[in-house]
FIROKE-139608 format. One record per residue: residue number from 1; residue in three letters; z, y, x of N, C-alpha, C in turn. Coordinates in steps of 0.2 Angstrom, whole numbers, plus 5000, padded with zeros to 4 digits. Layout:
{rec NUM "ala" {Z Y X} {Z Y X} {Z Y X}};
...
***
This chain:
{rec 1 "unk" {5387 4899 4878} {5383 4894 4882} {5378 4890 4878}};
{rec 2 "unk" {5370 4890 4880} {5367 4886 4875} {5367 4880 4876}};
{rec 3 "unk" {5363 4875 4874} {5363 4867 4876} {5361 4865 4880}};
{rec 4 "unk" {5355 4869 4883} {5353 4867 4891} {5359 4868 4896}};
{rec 5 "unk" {5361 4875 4895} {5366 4876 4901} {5370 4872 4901}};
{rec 6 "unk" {5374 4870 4894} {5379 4865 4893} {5378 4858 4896}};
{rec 7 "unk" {5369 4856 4896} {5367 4850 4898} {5367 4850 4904}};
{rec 8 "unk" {5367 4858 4907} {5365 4856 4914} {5374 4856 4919}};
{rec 9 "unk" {5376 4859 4915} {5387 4859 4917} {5387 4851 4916}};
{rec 10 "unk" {5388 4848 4912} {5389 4840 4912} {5386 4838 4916}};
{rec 11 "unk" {5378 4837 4918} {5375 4835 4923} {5377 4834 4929}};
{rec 12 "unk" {5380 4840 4933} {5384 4843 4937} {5390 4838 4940}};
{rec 13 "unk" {5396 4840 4933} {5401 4836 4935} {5399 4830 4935}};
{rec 14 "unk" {5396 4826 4932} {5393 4820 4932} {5394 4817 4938}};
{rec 15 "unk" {5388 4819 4943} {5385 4820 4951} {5391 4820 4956}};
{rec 16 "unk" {5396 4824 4954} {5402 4826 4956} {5405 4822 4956}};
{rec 17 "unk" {5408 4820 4949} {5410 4812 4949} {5408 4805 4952}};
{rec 18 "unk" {5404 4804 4951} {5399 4801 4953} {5402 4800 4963}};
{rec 19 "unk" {5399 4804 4965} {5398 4806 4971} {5404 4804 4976}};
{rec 20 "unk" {5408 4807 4972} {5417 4808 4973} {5420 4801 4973}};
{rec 21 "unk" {5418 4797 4970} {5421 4789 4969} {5423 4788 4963}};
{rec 22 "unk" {5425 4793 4958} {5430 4792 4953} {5425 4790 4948}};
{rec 23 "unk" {5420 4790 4947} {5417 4783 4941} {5412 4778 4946}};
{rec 24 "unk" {5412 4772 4947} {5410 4769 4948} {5403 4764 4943}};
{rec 25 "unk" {5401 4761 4947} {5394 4753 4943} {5393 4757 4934}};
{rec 26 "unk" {5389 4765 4935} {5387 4766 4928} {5383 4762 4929}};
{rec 27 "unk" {5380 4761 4923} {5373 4757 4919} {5369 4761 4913}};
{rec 28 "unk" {5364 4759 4914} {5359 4763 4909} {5358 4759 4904}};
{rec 29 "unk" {5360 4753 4903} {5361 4748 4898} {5354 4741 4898}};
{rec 30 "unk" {5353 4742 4905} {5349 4736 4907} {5352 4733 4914}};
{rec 31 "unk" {5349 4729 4914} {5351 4725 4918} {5355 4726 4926}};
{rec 32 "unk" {5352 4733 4928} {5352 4735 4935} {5362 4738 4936}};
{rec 33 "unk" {5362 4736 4940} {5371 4740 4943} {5368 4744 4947}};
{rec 34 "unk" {5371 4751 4945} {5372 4755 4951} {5374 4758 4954}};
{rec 35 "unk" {5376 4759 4961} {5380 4760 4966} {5382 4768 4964}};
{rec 36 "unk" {5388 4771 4966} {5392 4775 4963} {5389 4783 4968}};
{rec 37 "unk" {5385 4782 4972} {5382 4787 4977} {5376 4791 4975}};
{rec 38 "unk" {5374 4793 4976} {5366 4796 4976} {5363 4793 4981}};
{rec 39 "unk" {5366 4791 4984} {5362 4784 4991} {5365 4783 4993}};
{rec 40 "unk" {5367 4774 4991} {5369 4770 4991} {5367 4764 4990}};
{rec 41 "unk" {5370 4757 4996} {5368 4751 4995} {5373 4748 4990}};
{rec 42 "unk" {5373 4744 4986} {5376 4740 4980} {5375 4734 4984}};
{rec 43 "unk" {5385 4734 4986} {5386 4725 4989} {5386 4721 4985}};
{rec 44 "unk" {5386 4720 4980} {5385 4713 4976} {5377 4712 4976}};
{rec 45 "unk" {5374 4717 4974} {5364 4714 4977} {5361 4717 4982}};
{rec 46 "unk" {5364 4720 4986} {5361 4724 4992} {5354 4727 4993}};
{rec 47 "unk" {5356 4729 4986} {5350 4734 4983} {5350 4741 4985}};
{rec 48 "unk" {5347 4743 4987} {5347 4753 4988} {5346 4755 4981}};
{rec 49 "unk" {5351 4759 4980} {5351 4764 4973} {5349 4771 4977}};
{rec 50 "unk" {5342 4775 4972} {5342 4779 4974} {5340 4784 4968}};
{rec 51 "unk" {5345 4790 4969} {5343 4795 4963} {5337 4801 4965}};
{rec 52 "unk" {5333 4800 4958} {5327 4807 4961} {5329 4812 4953}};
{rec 53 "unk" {5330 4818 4957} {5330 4823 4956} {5325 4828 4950}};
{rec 54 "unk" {5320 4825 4952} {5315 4824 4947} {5315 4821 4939}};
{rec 55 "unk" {5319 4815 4942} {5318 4812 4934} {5325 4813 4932}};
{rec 56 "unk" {5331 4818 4933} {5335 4821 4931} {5331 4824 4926}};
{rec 57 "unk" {5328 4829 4928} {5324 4835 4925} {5321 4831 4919}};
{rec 58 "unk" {5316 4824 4920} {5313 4822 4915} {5319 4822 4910}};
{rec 59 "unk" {5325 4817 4913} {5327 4816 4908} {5333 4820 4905}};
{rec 60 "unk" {5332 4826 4907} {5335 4830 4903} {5330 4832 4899}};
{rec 61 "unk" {5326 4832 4902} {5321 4837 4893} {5320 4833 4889}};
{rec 62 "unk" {5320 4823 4888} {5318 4820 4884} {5322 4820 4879}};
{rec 63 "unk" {5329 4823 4882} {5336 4822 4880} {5337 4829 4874}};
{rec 64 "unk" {5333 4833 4878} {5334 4838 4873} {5329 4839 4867}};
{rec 65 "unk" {5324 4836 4869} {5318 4834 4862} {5321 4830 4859}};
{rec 66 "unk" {5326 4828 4860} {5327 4824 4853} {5326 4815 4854}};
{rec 67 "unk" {5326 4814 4859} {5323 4807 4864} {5329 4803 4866}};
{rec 68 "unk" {5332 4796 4868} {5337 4796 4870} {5337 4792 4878}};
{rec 69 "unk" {5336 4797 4882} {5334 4792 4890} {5343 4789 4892}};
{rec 70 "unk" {5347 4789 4890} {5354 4786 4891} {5356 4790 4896}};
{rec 71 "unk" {5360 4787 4902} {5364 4792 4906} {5359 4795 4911}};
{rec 72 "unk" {5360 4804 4910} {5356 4808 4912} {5358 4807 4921}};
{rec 73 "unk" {5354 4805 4925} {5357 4801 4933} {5352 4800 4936}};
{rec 74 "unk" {5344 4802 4937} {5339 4799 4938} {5338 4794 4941}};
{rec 75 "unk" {5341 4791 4938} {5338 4782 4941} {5335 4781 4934}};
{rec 76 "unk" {5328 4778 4936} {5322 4774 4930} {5327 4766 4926}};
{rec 77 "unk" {5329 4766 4921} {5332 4763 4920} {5328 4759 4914}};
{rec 78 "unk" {5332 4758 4910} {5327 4754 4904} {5328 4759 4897}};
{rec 79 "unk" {5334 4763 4895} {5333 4766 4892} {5328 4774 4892}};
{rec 80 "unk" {5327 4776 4897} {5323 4783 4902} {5314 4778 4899}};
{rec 81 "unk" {5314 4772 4903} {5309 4770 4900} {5307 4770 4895}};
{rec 82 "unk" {5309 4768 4889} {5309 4765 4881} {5309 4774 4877}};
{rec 83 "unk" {5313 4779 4882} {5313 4785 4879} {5305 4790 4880}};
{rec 84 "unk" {5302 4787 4886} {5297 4792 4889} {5292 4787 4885}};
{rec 85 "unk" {5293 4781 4882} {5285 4777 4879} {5287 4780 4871}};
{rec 86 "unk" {5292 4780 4870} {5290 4786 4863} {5288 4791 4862}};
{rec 87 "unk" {5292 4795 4866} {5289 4802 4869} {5281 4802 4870}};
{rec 88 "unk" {5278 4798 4873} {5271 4797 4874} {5266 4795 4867}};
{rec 89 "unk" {5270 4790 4865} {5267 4789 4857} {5268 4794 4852}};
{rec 90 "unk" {5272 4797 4853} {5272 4805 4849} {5268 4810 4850}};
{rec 91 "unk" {5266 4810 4857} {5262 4817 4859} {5255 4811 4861}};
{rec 92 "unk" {5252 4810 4859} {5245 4808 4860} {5244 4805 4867}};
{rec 93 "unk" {5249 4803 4871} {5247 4799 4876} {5248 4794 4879}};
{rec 94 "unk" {5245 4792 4882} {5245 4784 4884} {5252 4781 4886}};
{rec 95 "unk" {5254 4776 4883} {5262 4772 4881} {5266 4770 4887}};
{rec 96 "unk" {5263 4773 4893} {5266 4767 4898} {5274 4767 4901}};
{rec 97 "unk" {5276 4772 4897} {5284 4774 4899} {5284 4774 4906}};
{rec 98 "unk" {5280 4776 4910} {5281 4778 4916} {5278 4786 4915}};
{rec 99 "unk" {5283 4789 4922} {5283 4797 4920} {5275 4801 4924}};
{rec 100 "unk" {5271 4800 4921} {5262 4799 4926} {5262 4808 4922}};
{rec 101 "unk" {5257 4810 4927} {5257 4818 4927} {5256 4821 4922}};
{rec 102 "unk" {5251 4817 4917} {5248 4821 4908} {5258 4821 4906}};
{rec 103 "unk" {5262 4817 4907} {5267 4818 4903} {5271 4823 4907}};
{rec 104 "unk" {5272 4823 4911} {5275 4827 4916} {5276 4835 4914}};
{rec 105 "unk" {5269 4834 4912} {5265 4841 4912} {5267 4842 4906}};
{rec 106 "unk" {5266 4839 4899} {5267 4840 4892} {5276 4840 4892}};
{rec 107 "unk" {5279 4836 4894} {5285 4836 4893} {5289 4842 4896}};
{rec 108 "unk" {5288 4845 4901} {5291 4849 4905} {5290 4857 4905}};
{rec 109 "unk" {5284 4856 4902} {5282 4865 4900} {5282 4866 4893}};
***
């Protein structure tokens, strides 16, 4: 099995877990708590957590270039951020750590 497929089985369970109840309030290593569903309101801040699908994928491939986006979960956290503004400063693009379509594009093909 190679390291994608390996990344994408872990990912898997993860969602699973996740989803199931059995781990609870992950963190990205910033400030935000997140509710333990893929949509989910968090009662202590009655926040909508919501996971996209999309920045899964970003953040698997930062992951696999060598990049560190922290818990692969797509929720924009601060490590995902700080991972895709280096990513950008090494490929010639504009720093904003936001995932805008020039990076979208380079990173994912």
């Amino acid at each position: 099995m190679n390291n994608r497929a390996k990344l994408i089985s872990i990912l898997f369970l993860v969602i699973t877990l996740t989803s199931s109840g059995c781990v609870t309030n992950q963190k990205d290593s910033g400030a935000t708590t997140y509710a333990s569903t893929p949509s989910a309101e968090n009662t202590s801040t009655k926040k909508k957590v919501e996971r996209n699908e999309e920045l899964v994928k970003i953040q698997l491939a930062l992951s696999e270039k060598g990049y560190e986006p922290g818990i692969v979960d797509g929720i924009y956290g601060k490590n995902t951020r700080q991972a895709l503004r280096q990513y950008q400063l090494e490929n010639g693009l504009e720093a904003t750590g936001e995932a805008d379509s020039a990076t979208k594009a380079l990173l994912l093909n």
